[in-house]
C-alpha positions as CSV (number, residue, x, y, z in Angstrom):
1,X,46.8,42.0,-17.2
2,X,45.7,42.5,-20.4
3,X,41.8,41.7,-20.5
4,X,41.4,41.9,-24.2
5,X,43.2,39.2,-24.5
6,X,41.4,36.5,-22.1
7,X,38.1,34.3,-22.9
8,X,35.2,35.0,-21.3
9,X,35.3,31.5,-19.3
10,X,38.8,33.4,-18.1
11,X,37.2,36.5,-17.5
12,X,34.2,35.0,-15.4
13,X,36.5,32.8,-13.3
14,X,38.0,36.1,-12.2
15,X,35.4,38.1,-11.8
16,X,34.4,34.7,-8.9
17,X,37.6,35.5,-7.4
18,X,37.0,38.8,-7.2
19,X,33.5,38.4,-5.8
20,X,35.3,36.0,-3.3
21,X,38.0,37.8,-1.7
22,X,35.7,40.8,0.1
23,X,35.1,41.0,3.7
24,X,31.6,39.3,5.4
25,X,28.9,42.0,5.6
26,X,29.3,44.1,8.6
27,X,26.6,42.7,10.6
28,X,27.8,39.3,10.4
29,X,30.9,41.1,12.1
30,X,28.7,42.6,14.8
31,X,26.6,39.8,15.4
32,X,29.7,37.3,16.1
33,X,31.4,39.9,18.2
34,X,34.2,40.0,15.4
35,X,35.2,36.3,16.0
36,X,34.8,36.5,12.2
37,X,36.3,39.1,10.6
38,X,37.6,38.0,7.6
39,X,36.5,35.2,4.5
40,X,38.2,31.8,4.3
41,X,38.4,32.5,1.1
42,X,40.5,35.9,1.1
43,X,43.4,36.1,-0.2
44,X,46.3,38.4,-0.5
45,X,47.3,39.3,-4.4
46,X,50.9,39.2,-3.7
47,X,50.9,35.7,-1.4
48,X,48.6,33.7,-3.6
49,X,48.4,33.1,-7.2
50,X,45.2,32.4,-8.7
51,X,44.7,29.2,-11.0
52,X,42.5,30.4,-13.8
């Protein structure tokens, strides 16, 4: 991906979906006795393409 290229309404959308696909804080791990161990919002780069 060329970023030099892209607007910077393109480039802030990604930078959400970056944001968006980490893991929940450790603690929250923990604290739910790993019941929740990953986001709903994660995503894998090769299963789902991103509408920017």
């Amino acid at each position: 991906m060329d970023m030099g290229k892209k607007t910077v309404g393109v480039k802030r959308r990604l930078a959400k979906f970056l944001k968006a696909n980490r893991r929940p804080p450790l603690w929250v791990i923990l604290k739910t006795n790993r019941r929740f161990t990953r986001s709903p919002k994660q995503r894998n780069w090769r299963h789902k393409k991103l509408k920017v």
